[in-house]
C-alpha positions in Angstrom: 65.4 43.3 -19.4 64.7 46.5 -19.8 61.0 45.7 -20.6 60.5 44.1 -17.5 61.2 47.3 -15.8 58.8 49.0 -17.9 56.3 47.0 -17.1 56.3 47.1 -13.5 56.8 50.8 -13.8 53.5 50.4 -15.7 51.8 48.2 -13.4 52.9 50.6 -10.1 51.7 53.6 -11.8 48.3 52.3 -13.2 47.7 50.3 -10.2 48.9 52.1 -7.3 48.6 55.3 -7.9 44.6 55.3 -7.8 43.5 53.7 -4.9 40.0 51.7 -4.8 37.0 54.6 -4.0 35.4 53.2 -0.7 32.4 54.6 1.4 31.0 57.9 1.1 33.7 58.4 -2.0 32.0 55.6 -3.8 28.7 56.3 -3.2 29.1 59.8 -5.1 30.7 58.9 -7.9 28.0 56.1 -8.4 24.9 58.8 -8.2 27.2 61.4 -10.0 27.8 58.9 -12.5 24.0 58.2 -12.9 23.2 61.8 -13.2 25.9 62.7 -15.6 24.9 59.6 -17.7 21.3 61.0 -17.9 22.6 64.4 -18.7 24.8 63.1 -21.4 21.7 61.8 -23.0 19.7 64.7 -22.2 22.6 66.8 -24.4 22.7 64.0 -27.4 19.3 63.8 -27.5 18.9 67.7 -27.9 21.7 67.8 -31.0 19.8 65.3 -32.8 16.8 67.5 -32.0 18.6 70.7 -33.7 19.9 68.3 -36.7 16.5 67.0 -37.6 15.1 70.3 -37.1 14.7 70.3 -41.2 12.3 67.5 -41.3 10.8 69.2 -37.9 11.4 65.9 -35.6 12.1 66.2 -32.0 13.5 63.9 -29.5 14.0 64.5 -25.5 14.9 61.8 -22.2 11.7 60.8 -21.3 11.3 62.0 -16.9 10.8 58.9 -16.0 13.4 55.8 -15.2 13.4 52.4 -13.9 15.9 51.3 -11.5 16.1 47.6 -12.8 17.1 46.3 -9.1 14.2 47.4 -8.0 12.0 47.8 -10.8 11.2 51.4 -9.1 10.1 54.0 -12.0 11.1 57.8 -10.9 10.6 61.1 -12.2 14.7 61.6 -12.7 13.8 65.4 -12.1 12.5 65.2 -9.0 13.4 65.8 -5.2 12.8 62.3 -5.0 15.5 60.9 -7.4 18.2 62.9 -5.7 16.9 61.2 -2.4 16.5 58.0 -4.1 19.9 57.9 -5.8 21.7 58.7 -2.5 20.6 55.5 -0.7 20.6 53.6 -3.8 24.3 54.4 -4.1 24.8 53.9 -0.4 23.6 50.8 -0.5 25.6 50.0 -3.5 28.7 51.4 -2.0 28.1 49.5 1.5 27.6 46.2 -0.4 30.9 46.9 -2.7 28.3 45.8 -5.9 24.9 45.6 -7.1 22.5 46.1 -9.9 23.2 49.3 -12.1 20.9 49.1 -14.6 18.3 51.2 -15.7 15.8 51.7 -18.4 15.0 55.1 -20.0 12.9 55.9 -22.6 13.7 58.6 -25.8 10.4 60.0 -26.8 10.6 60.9 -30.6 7.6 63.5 -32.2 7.4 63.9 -35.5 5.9 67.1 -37.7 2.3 65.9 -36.6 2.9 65.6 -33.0 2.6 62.1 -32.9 5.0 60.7 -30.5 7.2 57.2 -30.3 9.3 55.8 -27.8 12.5 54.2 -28.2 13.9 51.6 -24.8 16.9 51.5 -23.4 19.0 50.0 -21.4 21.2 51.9 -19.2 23.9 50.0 -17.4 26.3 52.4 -15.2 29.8 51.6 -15.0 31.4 50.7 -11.4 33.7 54.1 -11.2 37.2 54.1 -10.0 38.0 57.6 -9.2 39.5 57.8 -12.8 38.3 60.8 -14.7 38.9 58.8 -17.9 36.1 55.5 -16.8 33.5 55.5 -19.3 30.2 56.8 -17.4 27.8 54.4 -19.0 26.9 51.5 -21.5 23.7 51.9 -23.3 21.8 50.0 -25.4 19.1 50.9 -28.0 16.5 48.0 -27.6 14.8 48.5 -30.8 18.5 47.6 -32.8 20.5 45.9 -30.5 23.3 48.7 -30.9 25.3 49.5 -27.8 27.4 52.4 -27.3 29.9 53.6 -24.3 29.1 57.3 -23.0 30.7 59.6 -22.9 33.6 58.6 -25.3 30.8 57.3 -28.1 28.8 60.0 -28.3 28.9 60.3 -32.3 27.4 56.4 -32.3 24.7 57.4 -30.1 23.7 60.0 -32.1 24.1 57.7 -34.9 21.5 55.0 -33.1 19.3 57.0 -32.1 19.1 58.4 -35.8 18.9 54.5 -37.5 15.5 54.0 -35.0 14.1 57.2 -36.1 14.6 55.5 -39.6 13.0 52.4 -38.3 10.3 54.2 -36.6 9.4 56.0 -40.0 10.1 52.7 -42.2 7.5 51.4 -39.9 4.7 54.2 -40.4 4.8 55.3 -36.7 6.0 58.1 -37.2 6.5 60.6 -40.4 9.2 63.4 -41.2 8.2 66.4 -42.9 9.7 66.7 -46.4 13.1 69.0 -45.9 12.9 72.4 -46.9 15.1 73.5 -49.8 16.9 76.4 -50.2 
């Protein structure tokens, strides 16, 4: 029997202790989830900038985004996200749902300057107040692979690396021959 205690101890702890985010609340956490997402990417993108930096190929967020509920395309660096991410996660908090899903492109240049994008699909998790909710599910659209941020980072890195591959299996794009010692 003394399981069954546990259990509800369990279930009265996890479940009661963090009550559901509502209103304003909610609406912050959803655009402060968005941004952090984006900044998250922003820092993976730059370390597999600095590991490739042998083979002298860069990779960066691209500015823009698509809000796929709305199929809106914004400069995530502007005055007008901020504005446009504070209604969108009004609305989103008013409604208690809605489309979080975004696109986002990784622009990838290689020793010539020729540049290649890589798609992908952004979908923001519904926060709870929890510190510990994943942030975001993203998915590269050139492999299929899907990763969790922030707890994944390592396999982002590690997609974002196997399309570089592709992209240079493919001829769009070429790496400099590494330097040796």
């Amino acid at each position: 029997m003394g399981d069954s205690d546990d259990l509800f101890d369990l279930y009265r702890n996890d479940g009661g202790s963090r009550p559901a985010l509502k209103g304003a609340a909610l609406a912050a956490a959803l655009g402060d989830g968005v941004r952090r997402t984006f900044q998250t990417i922003d820092g993976l993108c730059a370390d597999v900038t600095r590991a490739l930096a042998q083979v002298r190929t860069t990779t960066r967020l691209a500015a823009p985004v698509v809000d796929r509920s709305t199929y809106v395309q914004i400069d995530r660096s502007s005055e007008s996200f901020r504005e446009y991410l504070r209604q969108w996660s009004q609305q989103r908090a008013d409604r208690g749902s809605g489309g979080m899903h975004w696109e986002a492109k990784i622009l990838v240049t290689d020793h010539r300057r020729t540049t290649a994008e890589i798609g992908l699909g952004v979908a923001i998790e519904w926060p709870d107040g929890h510190p510990d909710t994943p942030l975001a599910f993203v998915e590269f659209w050139p492999t299929g692979q899907g990763v969790s941020l922030p707890a994944d980072a390592r396999g982002f890195q590690r997609a974002l690396v196997a399309c570089i591959v592709r992209l240079e299996q493919s001829g769009a794009l070429a790496s400099a021959r590494p330097r040796t010692p």
